[in-house]
C-alpha positions in Angstrom: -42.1 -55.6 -68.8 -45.2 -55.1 -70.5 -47.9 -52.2 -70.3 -51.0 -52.0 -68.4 -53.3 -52.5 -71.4 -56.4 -50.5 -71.1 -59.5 -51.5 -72.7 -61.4 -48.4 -74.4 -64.2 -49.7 -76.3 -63.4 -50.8 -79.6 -59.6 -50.2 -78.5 -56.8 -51.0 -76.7 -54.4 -48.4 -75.3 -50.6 -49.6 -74.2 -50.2 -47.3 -71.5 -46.1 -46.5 -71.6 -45.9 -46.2 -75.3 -49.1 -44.3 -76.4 -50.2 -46.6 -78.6 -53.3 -47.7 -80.1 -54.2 -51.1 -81.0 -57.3 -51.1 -82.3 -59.6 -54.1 -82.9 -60.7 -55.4 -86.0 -62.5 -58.9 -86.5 -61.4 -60.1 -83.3 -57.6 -59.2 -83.9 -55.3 -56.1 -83.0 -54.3 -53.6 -85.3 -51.1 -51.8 -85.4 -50.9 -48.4 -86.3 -49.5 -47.0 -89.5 -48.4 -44.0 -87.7 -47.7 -43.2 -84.2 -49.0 -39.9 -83.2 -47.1 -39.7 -80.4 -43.8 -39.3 -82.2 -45.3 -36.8 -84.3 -46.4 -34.7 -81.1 -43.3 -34.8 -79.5 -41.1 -33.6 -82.3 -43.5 -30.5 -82.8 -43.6 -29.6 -78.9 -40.1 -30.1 -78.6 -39.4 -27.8 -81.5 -41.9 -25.3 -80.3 -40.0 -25.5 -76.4 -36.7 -24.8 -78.3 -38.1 -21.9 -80.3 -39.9 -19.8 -78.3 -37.0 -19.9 -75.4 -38.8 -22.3 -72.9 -36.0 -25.0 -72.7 -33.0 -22.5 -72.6 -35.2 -20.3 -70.1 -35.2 -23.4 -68.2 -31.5 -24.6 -68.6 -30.5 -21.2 -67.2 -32.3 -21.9 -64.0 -31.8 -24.7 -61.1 -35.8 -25.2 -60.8 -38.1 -22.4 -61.9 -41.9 -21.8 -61.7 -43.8 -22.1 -65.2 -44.4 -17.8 -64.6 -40.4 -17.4 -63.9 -40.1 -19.4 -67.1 -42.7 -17.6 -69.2 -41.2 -14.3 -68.1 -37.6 -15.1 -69.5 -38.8 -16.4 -72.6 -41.2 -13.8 -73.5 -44.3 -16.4 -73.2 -47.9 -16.3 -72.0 -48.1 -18.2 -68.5 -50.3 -20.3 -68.8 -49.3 -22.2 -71.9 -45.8 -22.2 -70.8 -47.3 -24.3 -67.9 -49.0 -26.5 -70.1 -45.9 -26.9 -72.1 -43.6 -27.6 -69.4 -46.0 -30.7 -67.9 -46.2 -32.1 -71.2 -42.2 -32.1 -71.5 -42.8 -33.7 -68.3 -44.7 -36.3 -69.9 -42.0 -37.1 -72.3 -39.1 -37.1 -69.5 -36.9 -33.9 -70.6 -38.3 -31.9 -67.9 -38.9 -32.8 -64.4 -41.4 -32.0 -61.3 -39.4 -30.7 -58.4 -42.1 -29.6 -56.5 -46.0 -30.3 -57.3 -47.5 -27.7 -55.6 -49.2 -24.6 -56.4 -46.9 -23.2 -57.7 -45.2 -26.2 -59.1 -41.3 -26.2 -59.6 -39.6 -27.3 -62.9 -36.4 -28.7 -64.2 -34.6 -30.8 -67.0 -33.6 -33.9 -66.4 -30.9 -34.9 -67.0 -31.7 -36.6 -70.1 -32.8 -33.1 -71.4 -29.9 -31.3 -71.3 -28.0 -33.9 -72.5 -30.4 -33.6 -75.8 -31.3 -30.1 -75.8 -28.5 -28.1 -74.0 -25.3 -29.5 -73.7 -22.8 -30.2 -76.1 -21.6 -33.4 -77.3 -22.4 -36.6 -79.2 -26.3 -36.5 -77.7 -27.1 -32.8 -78.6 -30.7 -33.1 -81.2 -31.6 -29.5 -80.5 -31.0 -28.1 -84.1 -31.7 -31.6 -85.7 -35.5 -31.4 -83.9 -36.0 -27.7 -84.9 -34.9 -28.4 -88.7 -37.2 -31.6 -88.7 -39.7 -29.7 -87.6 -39.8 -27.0 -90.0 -39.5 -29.7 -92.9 -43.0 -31.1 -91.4 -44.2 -27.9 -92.2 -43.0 -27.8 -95.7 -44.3 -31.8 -96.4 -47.9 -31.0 -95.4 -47.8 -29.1 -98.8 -47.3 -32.3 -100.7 -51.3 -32.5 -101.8 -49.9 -29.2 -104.0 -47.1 -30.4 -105.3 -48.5 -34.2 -106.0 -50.9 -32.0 -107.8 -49.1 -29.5 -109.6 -45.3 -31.2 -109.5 -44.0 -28.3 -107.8 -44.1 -26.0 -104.7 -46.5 -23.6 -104.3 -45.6 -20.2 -104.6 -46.3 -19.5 -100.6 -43.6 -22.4 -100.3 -40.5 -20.0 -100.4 -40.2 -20.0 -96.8 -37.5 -18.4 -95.0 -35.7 -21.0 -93.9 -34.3 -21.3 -90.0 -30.6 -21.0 -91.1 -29.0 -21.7 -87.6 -30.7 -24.8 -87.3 -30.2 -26.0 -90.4 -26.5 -25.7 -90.7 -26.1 -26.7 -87.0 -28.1 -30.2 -87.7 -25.7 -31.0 -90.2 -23.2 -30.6 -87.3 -24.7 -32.2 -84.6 -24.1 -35.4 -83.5 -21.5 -38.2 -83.6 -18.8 -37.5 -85.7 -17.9 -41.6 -86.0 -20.1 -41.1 -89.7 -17.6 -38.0 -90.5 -14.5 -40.4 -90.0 -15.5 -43.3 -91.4 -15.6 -40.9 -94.7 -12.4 -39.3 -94.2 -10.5 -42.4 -93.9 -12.3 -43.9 -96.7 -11.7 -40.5 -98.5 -7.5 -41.0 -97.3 -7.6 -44.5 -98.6 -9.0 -43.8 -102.0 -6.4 -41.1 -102.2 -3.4 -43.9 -101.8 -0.5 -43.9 -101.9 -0.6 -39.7 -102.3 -1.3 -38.4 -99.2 -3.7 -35.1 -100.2 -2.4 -31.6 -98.9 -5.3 -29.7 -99.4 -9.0 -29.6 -99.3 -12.3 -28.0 -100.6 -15.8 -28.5 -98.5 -18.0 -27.7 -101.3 -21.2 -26.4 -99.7 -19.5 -27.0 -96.0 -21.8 -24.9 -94.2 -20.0 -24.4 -90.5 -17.2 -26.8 -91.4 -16.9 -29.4 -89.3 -16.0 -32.1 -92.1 -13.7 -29.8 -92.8 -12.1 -29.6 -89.8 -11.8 -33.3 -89.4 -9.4 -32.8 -92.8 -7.6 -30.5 -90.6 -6.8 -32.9 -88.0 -5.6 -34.9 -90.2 -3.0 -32.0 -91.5 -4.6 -31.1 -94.7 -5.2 -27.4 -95.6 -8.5 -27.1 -95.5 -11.6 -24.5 -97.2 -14.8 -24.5 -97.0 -17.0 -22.1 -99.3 -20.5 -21.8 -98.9 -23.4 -18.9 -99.0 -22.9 -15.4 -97.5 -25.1 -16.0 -95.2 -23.8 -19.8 -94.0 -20.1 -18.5 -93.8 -21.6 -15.1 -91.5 -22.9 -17.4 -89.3 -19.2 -20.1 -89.0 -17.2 -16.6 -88.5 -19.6 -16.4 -85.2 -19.5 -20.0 -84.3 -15.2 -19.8 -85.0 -15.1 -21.5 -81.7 -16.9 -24.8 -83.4 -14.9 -24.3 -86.6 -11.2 -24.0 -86.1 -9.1 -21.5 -87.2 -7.1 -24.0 -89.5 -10.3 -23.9 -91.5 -10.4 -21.0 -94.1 -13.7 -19.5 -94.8 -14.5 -18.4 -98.5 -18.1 -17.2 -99.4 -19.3 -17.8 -102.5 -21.7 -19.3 -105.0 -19.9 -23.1 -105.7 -23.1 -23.1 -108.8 -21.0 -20.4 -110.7 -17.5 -20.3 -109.2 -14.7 -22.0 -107.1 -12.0 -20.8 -105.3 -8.4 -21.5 -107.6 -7.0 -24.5 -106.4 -5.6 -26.4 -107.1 -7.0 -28.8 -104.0 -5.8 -32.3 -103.8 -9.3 -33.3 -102.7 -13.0 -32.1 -103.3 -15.7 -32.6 -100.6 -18.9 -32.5 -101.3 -21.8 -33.5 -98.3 -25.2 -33.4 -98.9 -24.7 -31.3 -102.4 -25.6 -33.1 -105.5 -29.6 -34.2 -104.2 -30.8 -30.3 -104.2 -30.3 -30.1 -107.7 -31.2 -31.1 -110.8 -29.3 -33.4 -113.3 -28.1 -30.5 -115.6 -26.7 -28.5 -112.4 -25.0 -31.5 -111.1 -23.3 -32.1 -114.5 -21.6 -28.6 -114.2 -20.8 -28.8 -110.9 -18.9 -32.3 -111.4 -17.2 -30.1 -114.1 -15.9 -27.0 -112.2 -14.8 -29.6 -109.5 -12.4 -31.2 -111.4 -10.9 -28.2 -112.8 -10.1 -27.1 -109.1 -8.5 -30.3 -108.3 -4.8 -30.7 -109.0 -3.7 -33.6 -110.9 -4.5 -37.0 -109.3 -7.0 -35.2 -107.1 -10.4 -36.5 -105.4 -13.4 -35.5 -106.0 -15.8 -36.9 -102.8 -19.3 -36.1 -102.3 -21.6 -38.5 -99.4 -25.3 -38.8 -100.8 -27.8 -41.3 -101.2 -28.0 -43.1 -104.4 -31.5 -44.4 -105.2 -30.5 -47.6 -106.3 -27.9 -48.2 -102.9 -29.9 -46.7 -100.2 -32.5 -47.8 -98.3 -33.6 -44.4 -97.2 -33.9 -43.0 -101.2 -37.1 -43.0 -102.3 -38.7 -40.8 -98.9 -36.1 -38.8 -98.9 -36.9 -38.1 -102.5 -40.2 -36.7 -101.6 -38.8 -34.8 -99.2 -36.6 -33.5 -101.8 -39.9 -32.5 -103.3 -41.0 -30.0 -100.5 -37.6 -28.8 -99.7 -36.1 -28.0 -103.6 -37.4 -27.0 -107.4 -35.3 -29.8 -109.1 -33.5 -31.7 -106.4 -33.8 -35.7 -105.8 -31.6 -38.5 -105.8 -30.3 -40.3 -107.8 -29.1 -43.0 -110.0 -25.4 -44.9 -109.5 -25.4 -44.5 -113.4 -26.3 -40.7 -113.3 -23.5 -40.1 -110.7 -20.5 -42.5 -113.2 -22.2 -40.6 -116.3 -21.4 -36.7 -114.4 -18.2 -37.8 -113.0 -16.4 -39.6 -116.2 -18.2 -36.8 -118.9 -16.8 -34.6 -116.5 -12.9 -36.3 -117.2 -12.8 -38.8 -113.6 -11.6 -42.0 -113.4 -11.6 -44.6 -111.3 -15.0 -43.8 -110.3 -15.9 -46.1 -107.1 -19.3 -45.8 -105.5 -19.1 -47.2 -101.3 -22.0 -48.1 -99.0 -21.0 -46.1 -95.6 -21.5 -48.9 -93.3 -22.4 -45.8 -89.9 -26.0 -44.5 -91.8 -27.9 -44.8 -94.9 -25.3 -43.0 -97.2 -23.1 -43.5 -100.0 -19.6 -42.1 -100.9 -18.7 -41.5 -104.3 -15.3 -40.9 -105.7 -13.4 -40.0 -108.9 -9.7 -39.6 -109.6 -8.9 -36.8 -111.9 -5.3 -38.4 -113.4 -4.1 -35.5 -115.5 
């Protein structure tokens, strides 16, 4: 059904969605941008942050002071808050009156609270912090680097539980492409290079490979808490993958999301001490975009810009060139049909 257009001088509002067409030369304009999705990522973030939505979810309905109390917040902004999350439909009106009575939906907890293949809370809070870092872009389109304010701490929890939220259809569809490559050995072992709180690696696991992941101090501290989400079939190694890997040999190398933070010359070395891990007729596998495959490559590269020194993406010849200087064969590039990402594979045969 269509909106109740409303007619606001030299524009025209389409009530449901929040958008404005405005009129030029007797015609409607659409929007570059939508300022509404923008809003609602930051508030959203902000809820999750500052304690509102879990204040909430602890509660059946709860006043916007019994809300502000638990999460440490000033009244009247948490009251503000919780009508605009009204607005958006992850939290609900139980009771207008004075005071009011509030509550998520049910939608809300399926998105903010709740475990499973709906869960966005860490995804929304990681996006939301790289907002932050992408309205320095006037800097860096000026300079061709960060500015030296830029080295923000980074919201580690969120970050390593974005890459862990959601479906995990895009995971398998790797693995078994991973498996199939692999034919007609079937690998024994496994290295998540860069896992974070391992769940690729645990899909391995299920599989019945003996599976590693190695990541930063800090990343690994933070999967020994979350063991619950991990596994214990899943052996935890901290370390810095840029200077050393744990002895193998592994019978496959997995690498998600590694080779865009870094530069050409790093990725070169890291193809390198990959292969020497592997055992003979082992995989070396590693999802990224490639900027001549993906659709989504050339704004993630910019965002590559706020986020890293020397990181990007790159070329289908730049990943062949690391991989086969490196000593791979068989290199194979694949388009993962689930997403925007691309799976690249080499064999080392001896």
């Amino acid at each position: 059904m269509a909106g109740r257009r409303i007619a606001a001088g030299n524009c025209v509002k389409d009530s449901p969605k929040g958008v404005l067409w405005f009129r030029r030369a007797g015609r409607a304009m659409v929007p570059l941008v939508d300022r509404s999705q923008i809003e609602r990522l930051l508030l959203l973030a902000a809820a999750l942050e500052s304690g509102v939505i879990d204040a909430l979810a602890e509660a059946e309905a709860a006043t916007a002071s019994a809300v502000a109390a638990s999460a440490s917040a000033d009244p009247r902004v948490c009251r503000l808050v919780l009508e605009a999350l009204a607005e958006i439909g992850v939290v609900e009106v139980v009771r207008s009156s004075d005071p009011s009575l509030y509550r998520l939906t049910e939608r809300g907890r399926r998105h903010l609270v709740e475990p499973g293949p709906d869960l966005e809370r860490a995804r929304l809070v990681h996006q939301a912090g790289k907002a932050r870092g992408w309205m320095e872009l006037p800097y860096i389109i000026a300079h061709g680097k960060r500015p030296p304010a830029s080295r923000r701490r980074r919201n580690l929890h969120a970050f390593a539980h974005t890459m862990a939220e959601g479906s995990s259809a895009k995971i398998d569809e790797s693995v078994d492409a991973i498996l199939s490559y692999a034919r007609p050995v079937h690998p024994r072992s496994m290295i998540d290079v860069g896992g974070g709180l391992g769940h690729v690696a645990l899909r391995f696991a299920d599989r019945g490979l003996q599976a590693t992941v190695v990541d930063t101090p800090s990343i690994i501290r933070l999967a020994r808490r979350q063991r619950d989400a991990v596994g214990s079939g899943v052996r935890l190694v901290e370390g810095d993958f840029n200077v050393a890997l744990p002895s193998g040999p592994f019978d496959v190398a997995y690498l998600g999301n590694v080779f865009h933070i870094y530069g050409p010359a790093k990725n070169r070395r890291l193809a390198d001490r990959v292969y020497r891990t592997l055992a003979p007729g082992g995989v070396l596998a590693a999802v990224d975009l490639v900027w001549d495959r993906s659709p989504r490559a050339r704004m993630f590269a910019v965002d590559m810009l706020q986020a890293t020194d020397e990181g990007g993406v790159w070329l289908e010849e730049e990943y062949r060139t690391w991989l086969q200087e490196a000593g791979f064969e068989d290199v194979e590039i694949v388009d993962l049909t689930l997403g925007t990402n691309q799976l690249i594979l080499g064999r080392r045969m001896r």
